[in-house]
TORKE-607270 format. One record per atom (N, C-alpha, C): x, y, z. Coordinates in steps of 0.001 Angstrom, whole numbers, padded with zeros to 6 digits, always signed. Atoms other than C-alpha are relative to their C-alpha. Example, Ala and Ser with C-alpha at 12.3 -4.5 7.8 and 13.67 -1.06 7.14 Angstrom:
2
+000890-001190+000000
+012300-004500+007800
+000900+001200+000000
-000820-001190-000060
+013670-001060+007140
-000770+001090+000730
REM end
This chain:
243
-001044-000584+000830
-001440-017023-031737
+000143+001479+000368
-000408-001111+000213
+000202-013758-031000
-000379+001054-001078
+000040-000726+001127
-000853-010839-032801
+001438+000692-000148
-001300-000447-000035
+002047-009143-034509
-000411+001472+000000
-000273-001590-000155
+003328-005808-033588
-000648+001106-001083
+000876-000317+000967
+001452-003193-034568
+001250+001806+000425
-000475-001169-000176
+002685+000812-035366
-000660+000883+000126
+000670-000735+000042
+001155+003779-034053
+000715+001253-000406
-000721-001077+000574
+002118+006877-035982
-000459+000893+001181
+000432-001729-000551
+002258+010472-033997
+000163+001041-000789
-000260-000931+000903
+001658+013008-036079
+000719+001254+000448
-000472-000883-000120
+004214+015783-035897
+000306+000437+001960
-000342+000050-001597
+005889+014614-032187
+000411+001568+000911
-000256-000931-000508
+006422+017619-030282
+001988+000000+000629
-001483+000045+000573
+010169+016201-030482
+000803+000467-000554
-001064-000888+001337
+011047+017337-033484
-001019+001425-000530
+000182-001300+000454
+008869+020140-033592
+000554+000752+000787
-000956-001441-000613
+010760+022193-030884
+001300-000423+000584
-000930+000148-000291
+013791+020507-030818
+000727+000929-001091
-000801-000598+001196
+016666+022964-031791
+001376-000654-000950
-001185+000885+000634
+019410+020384-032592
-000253-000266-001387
-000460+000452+001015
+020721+018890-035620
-001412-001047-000238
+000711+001373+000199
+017790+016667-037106
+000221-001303-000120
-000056+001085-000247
+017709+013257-036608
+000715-000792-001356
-000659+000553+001388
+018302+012217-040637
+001362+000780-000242
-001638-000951+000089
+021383+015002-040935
+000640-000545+000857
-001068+000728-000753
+022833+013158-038138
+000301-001502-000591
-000502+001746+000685
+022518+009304-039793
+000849+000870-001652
-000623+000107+001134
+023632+011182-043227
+001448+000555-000154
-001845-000768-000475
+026809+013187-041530
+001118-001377+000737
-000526+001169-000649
+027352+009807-039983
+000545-000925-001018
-000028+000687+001597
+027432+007923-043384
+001080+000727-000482
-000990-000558+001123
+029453+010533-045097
+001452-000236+000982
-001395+000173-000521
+032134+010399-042026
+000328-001225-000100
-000445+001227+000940
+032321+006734-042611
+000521-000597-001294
-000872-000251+001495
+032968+006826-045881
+001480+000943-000472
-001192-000572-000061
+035577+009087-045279
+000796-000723+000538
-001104+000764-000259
+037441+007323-042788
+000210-001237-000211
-000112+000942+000700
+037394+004274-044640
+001436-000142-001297
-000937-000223+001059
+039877+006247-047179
+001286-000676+000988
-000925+000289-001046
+042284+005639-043869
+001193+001273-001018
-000871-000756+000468
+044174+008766-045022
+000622+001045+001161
-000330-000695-001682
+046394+010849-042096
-000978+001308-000239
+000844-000632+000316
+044625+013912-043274
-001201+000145+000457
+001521-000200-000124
+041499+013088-043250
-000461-000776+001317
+000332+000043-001542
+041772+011180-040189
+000401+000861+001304
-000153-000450-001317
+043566+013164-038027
-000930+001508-000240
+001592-001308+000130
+040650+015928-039318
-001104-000160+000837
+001482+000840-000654
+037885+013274-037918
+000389+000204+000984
-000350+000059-001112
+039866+012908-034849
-000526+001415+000795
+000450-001286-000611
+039737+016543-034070
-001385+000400-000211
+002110-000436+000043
+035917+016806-035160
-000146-001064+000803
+000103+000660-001051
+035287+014200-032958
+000127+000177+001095
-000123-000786-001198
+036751+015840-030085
-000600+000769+000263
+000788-001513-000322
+035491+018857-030481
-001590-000638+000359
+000986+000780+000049
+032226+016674-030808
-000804-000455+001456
+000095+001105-001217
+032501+014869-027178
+000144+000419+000872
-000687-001012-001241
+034216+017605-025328
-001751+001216+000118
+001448-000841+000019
+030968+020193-026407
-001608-000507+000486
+001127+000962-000551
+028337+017092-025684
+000097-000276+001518
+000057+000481-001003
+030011+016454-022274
+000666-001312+000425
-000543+001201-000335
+031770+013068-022667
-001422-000649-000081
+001040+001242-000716
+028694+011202-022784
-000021-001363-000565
-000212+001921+000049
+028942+007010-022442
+001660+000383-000051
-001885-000375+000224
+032569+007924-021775
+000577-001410+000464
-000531+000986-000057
+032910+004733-020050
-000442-001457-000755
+000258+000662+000828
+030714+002618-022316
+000752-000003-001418
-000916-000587+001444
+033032+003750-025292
+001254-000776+000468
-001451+000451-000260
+035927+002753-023422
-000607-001253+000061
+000469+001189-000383
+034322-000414-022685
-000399-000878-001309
-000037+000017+000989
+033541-000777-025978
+001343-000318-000975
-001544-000241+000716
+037146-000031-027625
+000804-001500+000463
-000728+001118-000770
+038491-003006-025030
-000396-001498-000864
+000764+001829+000219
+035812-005917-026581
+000924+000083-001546
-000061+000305+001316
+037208-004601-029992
+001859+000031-000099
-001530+000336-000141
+041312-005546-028968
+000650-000505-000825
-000664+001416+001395
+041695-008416-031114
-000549+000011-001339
+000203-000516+001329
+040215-007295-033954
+000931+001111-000006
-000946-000742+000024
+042590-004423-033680
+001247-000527-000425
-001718+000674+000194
+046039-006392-033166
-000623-000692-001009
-000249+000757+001134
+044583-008640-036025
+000021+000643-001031
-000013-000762+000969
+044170-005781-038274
+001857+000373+000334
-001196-000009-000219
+047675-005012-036901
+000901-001030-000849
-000953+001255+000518
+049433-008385-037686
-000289-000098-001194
-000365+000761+001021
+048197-009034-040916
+000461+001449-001265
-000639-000965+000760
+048958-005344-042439
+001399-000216+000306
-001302+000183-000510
+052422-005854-040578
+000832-000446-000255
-000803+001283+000700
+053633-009071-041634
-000449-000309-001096
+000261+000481+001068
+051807-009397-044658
-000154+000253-001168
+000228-001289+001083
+052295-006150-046682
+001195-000094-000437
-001414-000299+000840
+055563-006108-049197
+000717+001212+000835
-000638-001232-000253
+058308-003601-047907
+000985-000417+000786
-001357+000396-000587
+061297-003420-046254
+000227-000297+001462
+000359+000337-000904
+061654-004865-042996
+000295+001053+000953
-000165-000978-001193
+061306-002493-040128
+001105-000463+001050
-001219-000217-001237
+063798-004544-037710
+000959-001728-001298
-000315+000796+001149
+066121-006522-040832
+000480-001519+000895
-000695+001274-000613
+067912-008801-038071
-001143-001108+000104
+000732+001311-000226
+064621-010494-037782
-000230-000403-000732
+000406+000323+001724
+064095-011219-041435
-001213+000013-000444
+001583+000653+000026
+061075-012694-042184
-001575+000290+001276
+000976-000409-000941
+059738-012307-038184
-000354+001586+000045
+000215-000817-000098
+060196-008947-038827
-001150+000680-000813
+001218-000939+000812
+056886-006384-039742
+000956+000808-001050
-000725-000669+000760
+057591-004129-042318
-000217+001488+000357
+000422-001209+000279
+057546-000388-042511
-001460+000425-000573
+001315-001054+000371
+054763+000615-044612
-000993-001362+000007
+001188+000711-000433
+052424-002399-043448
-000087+000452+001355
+000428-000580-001064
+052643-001185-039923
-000528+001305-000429
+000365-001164+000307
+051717+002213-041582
-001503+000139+000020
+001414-000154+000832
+049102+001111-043520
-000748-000528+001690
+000961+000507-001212
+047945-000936-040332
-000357+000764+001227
-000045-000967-001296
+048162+001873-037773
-001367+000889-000987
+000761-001072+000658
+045821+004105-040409
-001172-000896-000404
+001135+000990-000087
+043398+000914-040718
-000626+000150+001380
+000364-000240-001684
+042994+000755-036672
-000396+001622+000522
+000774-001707+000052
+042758+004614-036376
-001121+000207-000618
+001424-000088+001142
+039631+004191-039046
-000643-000467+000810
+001106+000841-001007
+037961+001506-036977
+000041+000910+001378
+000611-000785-001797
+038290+003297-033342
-000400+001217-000528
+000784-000952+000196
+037171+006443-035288
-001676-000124-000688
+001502+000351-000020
+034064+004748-036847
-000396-000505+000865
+000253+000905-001696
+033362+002913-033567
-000354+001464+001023
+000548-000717-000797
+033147+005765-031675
-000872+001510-000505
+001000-001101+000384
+031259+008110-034001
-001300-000472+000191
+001226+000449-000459
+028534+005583-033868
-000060+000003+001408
+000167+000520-000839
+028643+005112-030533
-000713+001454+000792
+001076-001366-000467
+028251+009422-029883
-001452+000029-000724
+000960+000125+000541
+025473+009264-032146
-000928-000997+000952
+001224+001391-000820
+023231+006320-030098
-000208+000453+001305
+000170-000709-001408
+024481+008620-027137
-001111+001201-000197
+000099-000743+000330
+023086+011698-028571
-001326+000190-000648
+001666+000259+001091
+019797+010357-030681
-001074-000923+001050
+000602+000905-000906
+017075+008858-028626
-000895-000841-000964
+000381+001140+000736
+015411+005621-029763
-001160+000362-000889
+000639-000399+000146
+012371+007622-030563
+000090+000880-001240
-000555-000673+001216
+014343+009670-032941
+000212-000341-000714
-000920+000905+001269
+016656+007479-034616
-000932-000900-000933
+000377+000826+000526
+014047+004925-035851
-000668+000658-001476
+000374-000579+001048
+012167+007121-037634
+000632+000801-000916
-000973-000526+001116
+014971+008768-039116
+000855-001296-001011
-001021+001739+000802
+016333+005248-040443
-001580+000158-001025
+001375+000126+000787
+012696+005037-041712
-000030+001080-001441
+000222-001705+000618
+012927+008550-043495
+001664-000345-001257
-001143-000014+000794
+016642+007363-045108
-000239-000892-001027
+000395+001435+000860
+015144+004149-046803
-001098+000772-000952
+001634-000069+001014
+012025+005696-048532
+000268+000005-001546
+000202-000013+001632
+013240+006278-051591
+000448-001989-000609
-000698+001402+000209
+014795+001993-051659
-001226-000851+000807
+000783+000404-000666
+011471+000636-049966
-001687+000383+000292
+001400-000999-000748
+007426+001210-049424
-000303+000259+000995
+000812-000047-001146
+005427+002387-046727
-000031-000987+001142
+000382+001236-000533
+004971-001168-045833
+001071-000648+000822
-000864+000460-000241
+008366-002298-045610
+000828+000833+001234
-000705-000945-000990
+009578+001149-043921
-000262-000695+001535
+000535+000379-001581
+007028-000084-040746
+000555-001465+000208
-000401+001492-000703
+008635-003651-040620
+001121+000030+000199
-001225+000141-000122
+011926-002366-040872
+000410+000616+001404
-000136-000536-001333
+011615-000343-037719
-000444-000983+000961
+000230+001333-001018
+009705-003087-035944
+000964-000416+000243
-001218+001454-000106
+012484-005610-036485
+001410+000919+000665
-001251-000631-001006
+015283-002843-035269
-000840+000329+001674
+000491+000281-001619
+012919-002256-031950
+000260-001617+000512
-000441+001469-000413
+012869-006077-031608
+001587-000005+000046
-001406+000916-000328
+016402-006831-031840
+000544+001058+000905
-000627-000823-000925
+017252-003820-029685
-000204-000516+001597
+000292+000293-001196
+015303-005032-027361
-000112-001052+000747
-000337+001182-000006
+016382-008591-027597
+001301+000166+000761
-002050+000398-000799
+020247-008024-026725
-000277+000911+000942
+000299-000306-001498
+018863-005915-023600
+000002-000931+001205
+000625+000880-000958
+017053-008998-022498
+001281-001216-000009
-001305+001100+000133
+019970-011441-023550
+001084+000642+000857
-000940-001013-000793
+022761-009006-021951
+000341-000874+001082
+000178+000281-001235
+021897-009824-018515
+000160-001756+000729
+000229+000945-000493
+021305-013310-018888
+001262-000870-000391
-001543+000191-000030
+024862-013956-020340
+000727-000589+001148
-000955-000273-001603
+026266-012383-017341
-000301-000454+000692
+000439+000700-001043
+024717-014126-015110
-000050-001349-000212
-000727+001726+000149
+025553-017790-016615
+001557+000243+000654
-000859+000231+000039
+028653-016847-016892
+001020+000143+001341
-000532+000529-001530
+029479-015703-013092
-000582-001035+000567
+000273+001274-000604
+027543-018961-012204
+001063-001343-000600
-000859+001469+000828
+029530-021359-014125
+001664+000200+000330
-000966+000058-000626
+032681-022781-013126
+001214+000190-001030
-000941+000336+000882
+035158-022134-016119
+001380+000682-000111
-001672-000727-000051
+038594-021070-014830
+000893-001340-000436
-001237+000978+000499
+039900-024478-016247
-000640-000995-001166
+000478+000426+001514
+038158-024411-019669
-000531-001333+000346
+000696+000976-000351
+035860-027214-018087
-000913-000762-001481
+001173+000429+001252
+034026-028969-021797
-001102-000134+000548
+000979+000163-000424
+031177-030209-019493
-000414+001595+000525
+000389-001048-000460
+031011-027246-017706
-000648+001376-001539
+000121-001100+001208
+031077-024703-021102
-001415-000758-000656
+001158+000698+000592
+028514-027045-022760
-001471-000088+001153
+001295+000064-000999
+026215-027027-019241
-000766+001889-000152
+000599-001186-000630
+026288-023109-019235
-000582+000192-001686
+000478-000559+001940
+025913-022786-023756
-001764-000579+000394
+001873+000639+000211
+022614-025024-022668
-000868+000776+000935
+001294-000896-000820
+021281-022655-019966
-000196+001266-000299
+000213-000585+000668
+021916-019980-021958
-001249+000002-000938
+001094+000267+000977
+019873-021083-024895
-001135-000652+000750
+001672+000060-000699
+017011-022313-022428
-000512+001112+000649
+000620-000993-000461
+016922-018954-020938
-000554+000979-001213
+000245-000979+000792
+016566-017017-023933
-001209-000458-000715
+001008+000977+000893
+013975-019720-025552
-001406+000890+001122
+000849-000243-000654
+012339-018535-022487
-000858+001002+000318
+000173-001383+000515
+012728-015037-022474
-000729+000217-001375
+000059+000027+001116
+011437-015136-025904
-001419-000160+000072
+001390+000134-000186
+007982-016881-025052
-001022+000521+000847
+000603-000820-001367
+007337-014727-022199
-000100+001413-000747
+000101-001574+000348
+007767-011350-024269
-001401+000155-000668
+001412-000561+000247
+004901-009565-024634
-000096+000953-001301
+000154-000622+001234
+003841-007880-028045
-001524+001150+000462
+000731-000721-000597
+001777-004999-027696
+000192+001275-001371
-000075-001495+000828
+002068-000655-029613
+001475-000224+000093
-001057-000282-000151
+004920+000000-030851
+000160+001713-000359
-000005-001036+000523
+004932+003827-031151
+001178+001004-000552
-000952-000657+000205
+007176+005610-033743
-000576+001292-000609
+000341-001166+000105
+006877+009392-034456
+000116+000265-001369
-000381-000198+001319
+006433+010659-037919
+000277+001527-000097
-000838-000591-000208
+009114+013301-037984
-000093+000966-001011
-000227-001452+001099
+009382+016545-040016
+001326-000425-001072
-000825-000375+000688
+011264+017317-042795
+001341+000491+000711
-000635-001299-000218
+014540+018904-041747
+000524+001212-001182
-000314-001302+000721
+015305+022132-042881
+001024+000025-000991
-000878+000464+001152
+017012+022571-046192
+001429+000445+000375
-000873-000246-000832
+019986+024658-044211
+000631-000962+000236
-000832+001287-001052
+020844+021491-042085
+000711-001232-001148
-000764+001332+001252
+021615+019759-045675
+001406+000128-000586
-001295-000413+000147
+024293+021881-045616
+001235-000384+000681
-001165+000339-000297
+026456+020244-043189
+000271-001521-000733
-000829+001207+000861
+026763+016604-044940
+000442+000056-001366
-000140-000278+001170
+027030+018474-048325
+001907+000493+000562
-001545-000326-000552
+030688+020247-046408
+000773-001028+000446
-000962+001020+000154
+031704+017317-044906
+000454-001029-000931
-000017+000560+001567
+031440+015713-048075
+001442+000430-000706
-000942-000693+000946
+033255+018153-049594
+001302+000158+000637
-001588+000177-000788
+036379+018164-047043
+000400-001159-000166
-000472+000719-000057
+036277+014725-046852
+000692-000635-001546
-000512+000683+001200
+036914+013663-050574
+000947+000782-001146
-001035-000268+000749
+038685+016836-051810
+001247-000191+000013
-001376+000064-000629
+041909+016256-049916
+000641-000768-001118
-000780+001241+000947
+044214+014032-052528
+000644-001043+000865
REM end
């Protein structure tokens, strides 16, 4: 039997003691509060995010510039479906009347253009953030956001289980892609789709019994400074005074 994963604390990583950036928890709680903002889907307050965002990506360097884009592409059809059903399915007057009924309306394309602007602006705030936080950081700052909703006990299984699954769709990733340029399915083949779903799930069964369990080491992280509590307390406060 496998022993299970075990956690080795570091006391006071030399990470976060001479790193000068933004601490690791002020970044998940500036991340939280901008979510919650653009959730209002308000022009305002998004085209605010937009430009903090920029400024954001342009000062970092672009970084995962093409994983972002690559990203934005998988999330298409969730887009146009947020599209179509604000469009055609929101009361209002029809935007083109000759089509009657086929026609969208005015203020459902509105609303649906300020829905889709929300999602590609939460989509790619997480996505600078994961660029920007290293795995080493982030966990224990997830750890550090739960304490007051969780013990000691639970904190260390909750980080385990995000190392595991991180490091699950690494190992899955690869092995996807590589069914899927082996397999023949340019003419939606059933045998074929059902040969590659089964070598899929035998590779991963496989992958799975072959992984090795071993330290998992997460850092136990400083306080940050009461200062740095000051930026999710402002964006706070921009984001929800606006009317």
């Amino acid at each position: 039997m496998r022993k299970a994963a075990r956690i080795r604390k570091l006391k006071r990583s030399r990470l976060f003691q001479s790193s000068p950036d933004v601490h690791p928890l002020i970044r998940l709680v500036v991340l939280l509060v901008f979510i919650t903002g653009m959730t209002r889907a308000q022009p305002l307050i998004l085209a605010s995010g937009l430009f903090l965002l920029s400024i954001l990506f342009l000062t970092a360097g672009l970084p995962g510039a093409g994983s972002l884009v690559h990203l934005l592409k998988r999330l298409r059809w969730l887009l146009l479906a947020i599209l179509v059903v604000y469009g055609w399915w929101t009361p209002g007057d029809y935007l083109f009347p000759v089509l009657g009924k086929l026609s969208p309306t005015g203020a459902g394309l509105e609303a649906g253009m300020l829905r889709l602007t929300a999602l590609l602006l939460i989509a790619a705030s997480v996505h600078l953030l994961l660029q920007l936080t290293a795995r080493e950081q982030l966990l224990p700052a997830l750890m550090q956001l739960i304490t007051p909703l969780s013990p000691r006990g639970g904190r260390e299984r909750f980080a385990v289980r995000v190392l595991l699954s991180l490091e699950a769709i690494a190992l899955v990733h690869p092995v996807v892609t590589s069914a899927m340029q082996q397999a023949n399915l340019s003419h939606a083949n059933p045998a074929a789709i059902g040969q590659t779903a089964r070598h899929i799930y035998r590779a991963v069964l496989t992958g799975a019994g072959e992984a090795q369990t071993g330290y998992m080491e997460i850092a136990e992280p400083s306080l940050p400074p009461c200062r740095q509590w000051l930026l999710p307390a402002l964006l706070a406060a921009l984001v929800w005074l606006p009317a």
